[in-house]
C-alpha positions in Angstrom: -56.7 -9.9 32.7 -57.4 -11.8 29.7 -57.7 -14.7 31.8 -60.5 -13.0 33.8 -62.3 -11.7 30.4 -62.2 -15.5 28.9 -64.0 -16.9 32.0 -66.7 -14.1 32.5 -67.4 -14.8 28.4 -67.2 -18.1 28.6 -69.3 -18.6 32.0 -72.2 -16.6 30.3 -72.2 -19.0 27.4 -72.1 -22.1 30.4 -74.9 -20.8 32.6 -77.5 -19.9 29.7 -76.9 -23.3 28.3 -77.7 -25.0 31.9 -79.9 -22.8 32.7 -81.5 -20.8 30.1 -84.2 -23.5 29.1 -85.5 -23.0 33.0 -87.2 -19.7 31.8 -89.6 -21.0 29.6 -92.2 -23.7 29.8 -90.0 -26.3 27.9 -92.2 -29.6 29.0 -93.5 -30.1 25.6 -89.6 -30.3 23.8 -87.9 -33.8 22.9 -85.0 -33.9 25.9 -82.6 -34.9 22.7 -83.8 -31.3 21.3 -83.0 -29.8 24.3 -79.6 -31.1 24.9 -78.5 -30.8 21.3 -79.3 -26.5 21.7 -77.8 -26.2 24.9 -74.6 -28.1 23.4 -74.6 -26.1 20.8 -74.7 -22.8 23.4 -72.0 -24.4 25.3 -69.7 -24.6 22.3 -69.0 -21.2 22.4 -68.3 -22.0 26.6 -65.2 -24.1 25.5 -64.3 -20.9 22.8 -63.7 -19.3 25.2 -62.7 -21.6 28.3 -59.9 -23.0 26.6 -57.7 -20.6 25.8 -58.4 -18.7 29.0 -57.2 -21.9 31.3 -54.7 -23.2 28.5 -53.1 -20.5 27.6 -53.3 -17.2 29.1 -54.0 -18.8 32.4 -50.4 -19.9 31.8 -49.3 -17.2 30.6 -50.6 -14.6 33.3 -49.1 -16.9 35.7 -52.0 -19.0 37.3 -51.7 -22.6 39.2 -54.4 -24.9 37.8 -56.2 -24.1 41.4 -56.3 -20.9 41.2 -58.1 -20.8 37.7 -60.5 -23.6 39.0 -61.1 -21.0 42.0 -61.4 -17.9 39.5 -64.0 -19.8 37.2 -65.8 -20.7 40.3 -66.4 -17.0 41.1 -67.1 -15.7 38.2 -69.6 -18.9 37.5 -71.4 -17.9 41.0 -71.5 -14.0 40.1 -72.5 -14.9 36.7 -75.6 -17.2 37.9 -76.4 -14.8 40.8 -77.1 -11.8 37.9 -79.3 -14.4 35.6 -81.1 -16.2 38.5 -82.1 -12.8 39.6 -82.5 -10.4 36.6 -83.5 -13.3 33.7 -85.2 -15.9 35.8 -86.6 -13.2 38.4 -85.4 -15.3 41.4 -85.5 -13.9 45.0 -81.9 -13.4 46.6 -82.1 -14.1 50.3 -79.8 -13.8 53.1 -78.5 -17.1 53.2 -77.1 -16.9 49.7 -75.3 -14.0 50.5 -73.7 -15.9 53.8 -72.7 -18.5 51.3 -71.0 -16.5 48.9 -68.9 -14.9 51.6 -67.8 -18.2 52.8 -67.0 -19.1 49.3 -65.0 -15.7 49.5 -63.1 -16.6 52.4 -62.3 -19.8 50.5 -60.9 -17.8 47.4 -58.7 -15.3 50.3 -57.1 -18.6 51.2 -56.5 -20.0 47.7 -54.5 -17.0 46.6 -52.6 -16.5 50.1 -49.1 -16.9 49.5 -47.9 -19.8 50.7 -44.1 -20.6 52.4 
């Protein structure tokens, strides 16, 4: 669970830093500037990444694939809320036929294997 908790923080840090800039008018800023504050945002990403995939990704018994697939999710769910709630993007069907594919893929990445 702590694995889980790690990536959810972590991805919040990651998509504001890509992303965040998106919401204002940001035409006018130095692209150095720009980069240099969403670096700075994404430091806290690896605070948090790190430990989740190095250590109690380990330790909660996760393959390297499966945390790949985890932070995947989460990065999706995570962009989903923001795109919709802080950029005030439309959701339309086709995303949602996407994301269930991308579930099916998860299904198959934790089925258990002989």
């Amino acid at each position: 669970m702590r694995t889980i908790i790690c990536l959810l923080i972590s991805n919040v840090f990651m998509t504001y830093a890509w992303y965040g800039h998106l919401k204002k008018d940001v035409t006018d800023m130095p692209l150095l500037k720009l980069i240099l504050i969403s670096w700075g945002i994404a430091f806290f990403e690896y605070v948090f990444m790190v430990p989740a995939n190095n250590e109690f990704g380990k330790m909660e018994g996760f393959s390297p694939f499966q945390l790949k697939t985890i932070q995947e999710i989460i990065s999706l769910a995570v962009f989903c809320i923001f795109a919709i709630f802080f950029l005030k993007e439309p959701f339309k069907w086709n995303y949602a036929v996407a994301f269930a594919f991308i579930l099916g893929a998860v299904y198959f990445m934790f089925y258990p294997s002989k």
